[in-house]
C-alpha positions as CSV (number, residue, x, y, z in Angstrom):
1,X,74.6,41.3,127.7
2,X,71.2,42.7,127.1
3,X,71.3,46.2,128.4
4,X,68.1,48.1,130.3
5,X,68.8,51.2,128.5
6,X,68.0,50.8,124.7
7,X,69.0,54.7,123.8
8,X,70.3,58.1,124.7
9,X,68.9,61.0,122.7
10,X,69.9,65.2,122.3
11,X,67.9,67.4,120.6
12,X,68.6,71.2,120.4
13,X,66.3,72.4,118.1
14,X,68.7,75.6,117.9
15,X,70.7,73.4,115.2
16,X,67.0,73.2,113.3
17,X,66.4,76.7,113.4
18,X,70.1,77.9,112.5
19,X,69.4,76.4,109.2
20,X,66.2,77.8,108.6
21,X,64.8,74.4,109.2
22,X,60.5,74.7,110.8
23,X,59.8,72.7,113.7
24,X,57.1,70.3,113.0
25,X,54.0,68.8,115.8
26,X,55.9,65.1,115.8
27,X,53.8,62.0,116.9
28,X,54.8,58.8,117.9
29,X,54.8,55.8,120.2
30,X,57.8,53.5,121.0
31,X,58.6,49.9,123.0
32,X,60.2,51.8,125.5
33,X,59.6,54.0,128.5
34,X,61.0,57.7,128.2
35,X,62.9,60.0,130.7
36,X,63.3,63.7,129.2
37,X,65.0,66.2,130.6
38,X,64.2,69.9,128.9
39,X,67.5,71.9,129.3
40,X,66.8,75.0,127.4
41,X,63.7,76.6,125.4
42,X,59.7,76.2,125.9
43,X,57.3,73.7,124.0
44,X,54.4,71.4,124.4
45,X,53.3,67.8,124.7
46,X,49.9,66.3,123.6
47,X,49.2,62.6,124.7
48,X,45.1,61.4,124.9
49,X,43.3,64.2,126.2
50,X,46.3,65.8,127.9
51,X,47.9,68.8,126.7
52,X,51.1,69.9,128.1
53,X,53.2,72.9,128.1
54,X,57.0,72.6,129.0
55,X,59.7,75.1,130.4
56,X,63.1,75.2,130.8
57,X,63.8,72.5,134.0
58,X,60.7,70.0,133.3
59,X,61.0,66.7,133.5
60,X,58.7,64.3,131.7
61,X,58.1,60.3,132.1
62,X,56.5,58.8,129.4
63,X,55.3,54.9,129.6
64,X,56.1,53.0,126.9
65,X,53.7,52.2,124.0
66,X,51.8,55.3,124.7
67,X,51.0,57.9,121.6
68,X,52.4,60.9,122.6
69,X,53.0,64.1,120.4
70,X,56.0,67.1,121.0
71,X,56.7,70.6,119.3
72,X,59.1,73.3,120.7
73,X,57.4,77.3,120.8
74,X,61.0,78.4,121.1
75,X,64.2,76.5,120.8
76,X,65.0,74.0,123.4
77,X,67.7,71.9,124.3
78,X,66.6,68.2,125.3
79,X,68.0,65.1,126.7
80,X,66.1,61.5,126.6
81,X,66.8,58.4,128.1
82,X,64.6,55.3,126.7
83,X,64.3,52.5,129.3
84,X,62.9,48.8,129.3
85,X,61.3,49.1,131.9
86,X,60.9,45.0,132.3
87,X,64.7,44.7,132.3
88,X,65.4,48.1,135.0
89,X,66.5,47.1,138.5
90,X,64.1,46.6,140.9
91,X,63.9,49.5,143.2
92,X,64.0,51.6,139.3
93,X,61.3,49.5,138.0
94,X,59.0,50.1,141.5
95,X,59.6,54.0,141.1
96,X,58.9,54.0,137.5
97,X,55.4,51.9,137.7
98,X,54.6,54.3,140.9
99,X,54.8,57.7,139.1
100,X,54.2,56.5,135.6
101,X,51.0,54.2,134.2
102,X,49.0,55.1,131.0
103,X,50.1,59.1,131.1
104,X,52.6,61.2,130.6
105,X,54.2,62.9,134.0
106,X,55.3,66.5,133.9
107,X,56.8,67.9,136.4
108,X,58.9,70.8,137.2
109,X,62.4,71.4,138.6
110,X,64.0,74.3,140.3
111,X,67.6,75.4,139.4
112,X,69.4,72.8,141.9
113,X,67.0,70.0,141.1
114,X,67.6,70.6,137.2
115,X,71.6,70.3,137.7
116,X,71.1,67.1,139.5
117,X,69.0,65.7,136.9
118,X,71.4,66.8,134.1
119,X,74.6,65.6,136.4
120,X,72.8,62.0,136.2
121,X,71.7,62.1,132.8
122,X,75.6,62.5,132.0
123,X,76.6,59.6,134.2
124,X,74.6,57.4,132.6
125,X,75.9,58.7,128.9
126,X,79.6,57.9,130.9
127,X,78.4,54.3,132.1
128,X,77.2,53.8,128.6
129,X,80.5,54.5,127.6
130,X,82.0,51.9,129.4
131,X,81.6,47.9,128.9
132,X,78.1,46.7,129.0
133,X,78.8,43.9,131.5
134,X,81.0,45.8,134.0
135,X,79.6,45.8,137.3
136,X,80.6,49.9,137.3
137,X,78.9,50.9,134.9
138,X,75.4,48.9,135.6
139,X,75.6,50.8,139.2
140,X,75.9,53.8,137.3
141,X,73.2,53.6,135.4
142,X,71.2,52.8,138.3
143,X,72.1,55.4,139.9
144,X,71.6,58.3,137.6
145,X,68.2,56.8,136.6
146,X,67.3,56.5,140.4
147,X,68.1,59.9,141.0
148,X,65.9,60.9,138.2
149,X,62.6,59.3,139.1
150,X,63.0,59.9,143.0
151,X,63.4,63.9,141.7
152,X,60.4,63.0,139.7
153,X,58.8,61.1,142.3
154,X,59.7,63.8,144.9
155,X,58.2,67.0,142.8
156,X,55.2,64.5,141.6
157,X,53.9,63.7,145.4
158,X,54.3,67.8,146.2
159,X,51.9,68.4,143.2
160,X,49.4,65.9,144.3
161,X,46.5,67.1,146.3
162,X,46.4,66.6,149.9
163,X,42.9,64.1,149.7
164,X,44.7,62.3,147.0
165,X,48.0,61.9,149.0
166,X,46.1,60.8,152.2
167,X,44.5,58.0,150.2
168,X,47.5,56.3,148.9
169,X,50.3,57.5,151.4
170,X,50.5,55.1,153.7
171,X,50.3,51.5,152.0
172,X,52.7,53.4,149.1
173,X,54.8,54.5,151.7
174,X,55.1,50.2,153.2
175,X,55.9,49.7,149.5
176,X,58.9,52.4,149.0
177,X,60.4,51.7,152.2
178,X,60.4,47.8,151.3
179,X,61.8,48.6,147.6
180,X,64.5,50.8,149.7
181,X,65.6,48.1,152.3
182,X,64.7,44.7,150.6
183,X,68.7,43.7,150.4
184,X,68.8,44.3,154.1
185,X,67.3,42.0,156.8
186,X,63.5,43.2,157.4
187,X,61.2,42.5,160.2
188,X,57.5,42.5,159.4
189,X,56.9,43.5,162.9
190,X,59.3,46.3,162.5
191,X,57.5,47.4,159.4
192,X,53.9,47.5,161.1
193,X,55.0,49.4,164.0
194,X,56.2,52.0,161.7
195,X,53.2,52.5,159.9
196,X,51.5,52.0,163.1
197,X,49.5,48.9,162.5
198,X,49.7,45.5,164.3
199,X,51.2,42.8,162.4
200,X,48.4,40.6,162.0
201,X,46.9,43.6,160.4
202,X,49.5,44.6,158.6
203,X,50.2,41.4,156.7
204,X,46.4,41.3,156.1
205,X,46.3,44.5,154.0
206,X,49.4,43.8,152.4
207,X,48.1,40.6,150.9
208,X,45.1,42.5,149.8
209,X,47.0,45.1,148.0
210,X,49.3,42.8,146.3
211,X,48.2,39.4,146.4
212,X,51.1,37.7,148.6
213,X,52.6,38.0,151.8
214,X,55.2,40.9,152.8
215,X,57.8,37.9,153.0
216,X,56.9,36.1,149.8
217,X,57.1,39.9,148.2
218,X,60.4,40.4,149.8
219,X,61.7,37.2,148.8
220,X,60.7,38.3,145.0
221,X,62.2,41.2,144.8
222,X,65.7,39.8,146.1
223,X,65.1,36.7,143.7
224,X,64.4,39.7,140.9
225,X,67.7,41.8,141.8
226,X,69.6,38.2,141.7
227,X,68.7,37.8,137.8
228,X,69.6,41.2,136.9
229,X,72.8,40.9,138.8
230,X,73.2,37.5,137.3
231,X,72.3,38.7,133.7
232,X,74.1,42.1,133.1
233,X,77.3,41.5,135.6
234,X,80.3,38.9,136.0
235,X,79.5,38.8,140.0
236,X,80.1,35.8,141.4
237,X,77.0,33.9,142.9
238,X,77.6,33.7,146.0
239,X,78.8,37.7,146.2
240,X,75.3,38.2,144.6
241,X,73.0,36.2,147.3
242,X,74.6,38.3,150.2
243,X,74.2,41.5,148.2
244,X,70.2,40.8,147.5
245,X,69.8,40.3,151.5
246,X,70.0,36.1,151.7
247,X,71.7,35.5,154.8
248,X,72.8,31.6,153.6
249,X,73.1,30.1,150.5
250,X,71.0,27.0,150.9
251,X,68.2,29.3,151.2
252,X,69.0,31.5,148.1
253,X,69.3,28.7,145.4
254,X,65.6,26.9,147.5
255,X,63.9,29.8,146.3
256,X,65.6,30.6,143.2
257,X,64.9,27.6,141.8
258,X,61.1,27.1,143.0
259,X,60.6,30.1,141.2
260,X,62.7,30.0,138.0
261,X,62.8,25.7,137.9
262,X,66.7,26.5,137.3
263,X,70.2,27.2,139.6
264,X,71.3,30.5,139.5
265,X,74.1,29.3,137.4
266,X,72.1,27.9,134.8
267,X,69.9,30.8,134.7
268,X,73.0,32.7,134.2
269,X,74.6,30.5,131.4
270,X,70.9,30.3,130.1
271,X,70.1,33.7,129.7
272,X,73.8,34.6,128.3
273,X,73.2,32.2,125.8
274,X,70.2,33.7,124.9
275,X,71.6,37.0,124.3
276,X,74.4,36.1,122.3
277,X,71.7,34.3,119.7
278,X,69.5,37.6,119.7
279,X,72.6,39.7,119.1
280,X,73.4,37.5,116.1
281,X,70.3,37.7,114.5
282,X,70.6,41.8,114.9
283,X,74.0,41.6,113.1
284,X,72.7,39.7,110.5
């Protein structure tokens, strides 16, 4: 099945410089999104008009498509995971797009943070390891990448300036706590007494922001989980409807297929299908 995770890359320049090898200004741009981790050594990254430098314990998001240029000042040791972004869980996907749009993110760890990230980095090179459509190892890999971009998205809001944070906190802070809770059961009214706004108002600004009602956007985001689930595990499909947060299954396959014009199952064998003739074609 099609995996969200197209490549896992190391780099210790070390290796370069043993062999008397110089380290070159690279530049380059790529389908996929980019998580790095810099382990060891000191560099720089250029992308537009930004100019970078990098220490021991950054991390670095990097959207895909964007020309984006690296060198190392003194040898580093560096770990890169290359995402589709389109094809990441949901909750993955909404971090991502939060931090990251047409720039690269830098931001910088302390000594416990940067043994976290390298802890998930390694479980998702073990989840890698096992079979692509085993419901283990696409948690894993959900998990390790979660725990990347929530450090990132953690250090990233502390670095923002206090106008700029006031500005977006509140309706970005709806958003998260949706992304968080959208497989449970959710009460609108809950949600605008939280954030300290009446419903009517709440639901008002929402569909301003996005376009749609807070239920409609729920509803989306469990129909979204559902095709992932459907697509990269073996999970039965009606294990899968409870675990996106439908409470019956007469309402999970009314809205799966008003917005997909397919049954979950036929999505399912649709998109498997699918898969198998693109991995054909890459054989050949």
């Amino acid at each position: 099945m099609t995996d969200f995770i197209e490549r896992i890359t190391s780099f210790d320049s070390r290796d370069v410089l043993r062999h008397g090898d110089e380290i070159m200004y690279h530049t380059h741009a790529h389908p996929t999104a980019e998580i790095t981790l810099l382990l060891e050594g000191k560099g720089f990254y250029t992308a537009g008009s930004q100019k970078i430098d990098v220490y021991k314990g950054d991390l670095l998001l990097i959207p895909p498509r964007l020309k984006h240029g690296f060198a190392c000042t003194l040898a580093w040791d560096v770990k890169s995971l290359h995402l589709f972004t389109e094809k990441l869980p949901s909750y993955c996907h909404f971090l991502f797009s939060r931090i990251c749009e047409n720039m690269i993110v830098h931001v910088s760890l302390c000594k416990d943070e940067l043994v976290r990230a390298n802890s998930a980095i390694r479980q998702v090179e073990k989840a890698c390891k096992l079979s692509s459509n085993s419901s283990l190892a696409v948690d894993l890999k959900r998990n390790g990448i979660e725990t990347l971009l929530l450090l990132a998205l953690s250090k990233f809001k502390s670095q923002m300036s206090v106008q700029e944070e006031e500005k977006t906190v509140t309706f970005e802070d709806v958003l998260q706590k949706i992304h968080q809770t959208f497989t449970q059961s959710i009460k609108i009214k809950e949600l605008a007494d939280q954030f300290y706004l009446s419903e009517s108002m709440f639901r008002k600004k929402f569909k301003e922001r996005t376009g749609v009602t807070p239920k409609q956007y729920i509803i989306q985001l469990r129909i979204n989980e559902a095709k992932h689930l459907l697509e990269h595990t073996d999970r039965p499909v009606e294990f899968i409807l409870s675990e996106v947060g439908f409470s019956s299954s007469s309402r999970f396959h009314e809205a799966f297929l008003k917005r997909t014009c397919m049954t979950p199952l036929e999505w399912r064998n649709s998109n498997i299908k699918i898969n198998k003739e693109n991995s054909r074609r890459k054989q050949k």
